[in-house]
C-alpha positions in Angstrom: 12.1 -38.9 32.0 11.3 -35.5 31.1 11.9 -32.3 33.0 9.5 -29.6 33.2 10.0 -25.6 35.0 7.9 -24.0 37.1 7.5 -20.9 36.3 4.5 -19.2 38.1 2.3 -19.9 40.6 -1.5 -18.7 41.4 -1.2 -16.5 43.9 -4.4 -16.6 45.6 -5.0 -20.6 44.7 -1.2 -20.9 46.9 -2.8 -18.7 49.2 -5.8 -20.5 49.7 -4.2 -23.9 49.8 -2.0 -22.6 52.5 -4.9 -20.9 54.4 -6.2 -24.4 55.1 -3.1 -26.6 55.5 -2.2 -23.7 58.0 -6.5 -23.7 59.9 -6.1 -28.0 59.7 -2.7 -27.5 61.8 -5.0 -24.4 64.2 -7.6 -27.4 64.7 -4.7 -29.8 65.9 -2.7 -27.0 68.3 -6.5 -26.5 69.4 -7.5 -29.7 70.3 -4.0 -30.2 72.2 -4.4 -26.9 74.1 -8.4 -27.5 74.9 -7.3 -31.1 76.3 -4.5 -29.3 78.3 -6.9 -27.3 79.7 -9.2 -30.2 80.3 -6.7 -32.2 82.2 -5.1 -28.4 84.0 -8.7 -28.0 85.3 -9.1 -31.4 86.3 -6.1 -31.5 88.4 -6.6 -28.1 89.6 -10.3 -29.1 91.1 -8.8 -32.1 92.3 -6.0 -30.2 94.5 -8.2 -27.4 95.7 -11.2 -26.8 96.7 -11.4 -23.2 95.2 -13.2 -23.4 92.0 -13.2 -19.9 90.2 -10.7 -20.7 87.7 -12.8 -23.6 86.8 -14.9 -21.5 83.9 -11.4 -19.0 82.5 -9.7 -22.5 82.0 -12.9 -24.3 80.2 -13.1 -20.9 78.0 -9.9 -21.1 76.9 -10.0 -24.6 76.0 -13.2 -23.8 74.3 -11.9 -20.8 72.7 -8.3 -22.7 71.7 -10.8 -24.8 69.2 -12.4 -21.8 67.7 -9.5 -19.2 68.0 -6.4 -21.0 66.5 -7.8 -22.4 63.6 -9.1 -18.9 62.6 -5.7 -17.6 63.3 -3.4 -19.6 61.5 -5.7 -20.2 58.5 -5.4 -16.1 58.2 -1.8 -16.1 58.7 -1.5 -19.4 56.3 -3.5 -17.6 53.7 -0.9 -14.0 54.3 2.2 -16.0 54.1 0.8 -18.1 51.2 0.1 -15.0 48.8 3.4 -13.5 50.0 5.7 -16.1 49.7 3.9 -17.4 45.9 4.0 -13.9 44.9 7.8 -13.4 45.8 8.4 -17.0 43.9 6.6 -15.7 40.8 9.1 -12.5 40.9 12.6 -14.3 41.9 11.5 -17.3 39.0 10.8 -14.5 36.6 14.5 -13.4 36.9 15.9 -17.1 37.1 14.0 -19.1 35.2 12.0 -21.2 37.8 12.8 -24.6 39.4 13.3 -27.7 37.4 11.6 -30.6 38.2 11.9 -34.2 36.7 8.8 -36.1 36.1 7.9 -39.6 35.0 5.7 -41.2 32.8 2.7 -43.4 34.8 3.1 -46.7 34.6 0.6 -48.8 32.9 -0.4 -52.2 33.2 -0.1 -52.8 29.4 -3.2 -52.9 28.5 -4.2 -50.0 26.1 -6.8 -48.1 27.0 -9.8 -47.2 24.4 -13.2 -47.4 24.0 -14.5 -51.3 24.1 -14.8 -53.0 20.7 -18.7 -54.5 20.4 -18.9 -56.1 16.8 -17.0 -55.4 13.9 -16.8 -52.2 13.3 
């Protein structure tokens, strides 16, 4: 087992990896809140007959989609830079973070290139 440090990260490849973990987890809270609209305007129809709330409701279900992704992939992208950039200076002072890796495991054959003839 051999152990390895981290000692720096990319800032802006953290930030961009974060930036769209961050805009996949906007899409999910979007989809919930557009189906909670859905299913608000459904039974909101269904228990009056006064329907101007009807298109607000479908907008912001609409807009949840578009609107949260965009938001948290921004903030996911902020908080990315900032918190690899603040790693890179505390590791600078410390060392880094150690971290134990092992070797793959094969399946004993040995990998080459294929033998056609004698060579």
């Amino acid at each position: 087992m051999a152990t390895t440090t981290i000692r720096r990260f990319g800032v802006l490849s953290v930030g961009k990896i974060m930036g769209m973990l961050y805009a996949l987890i906007g899409l999910i809270a979007g989809a919930i809140f557009a189906l909670l609209s859905l299913v608000g305007l459904g039974i909101g129809s269904a228990l009056s007959q006064d329907t101007q709330g009807a298109f607000p409701a479908a907008l912001f279900g609409v807009g949840a989609i578009i609107i949260l992704p965009l938001f948290y992939g921004c903030i996911g992208f902020v908080g990315g830079i900032i918190s690899s950039a603040i790693y890179n200076l505390v590791s600078g002072m410390t060392g880094g973070i150690e971290v134990e890796l092992s070797a793959p495991v094969t399946s004993g054959v040995p990998i080459g290139a294929p033998s056609y003839g004698q060579a």
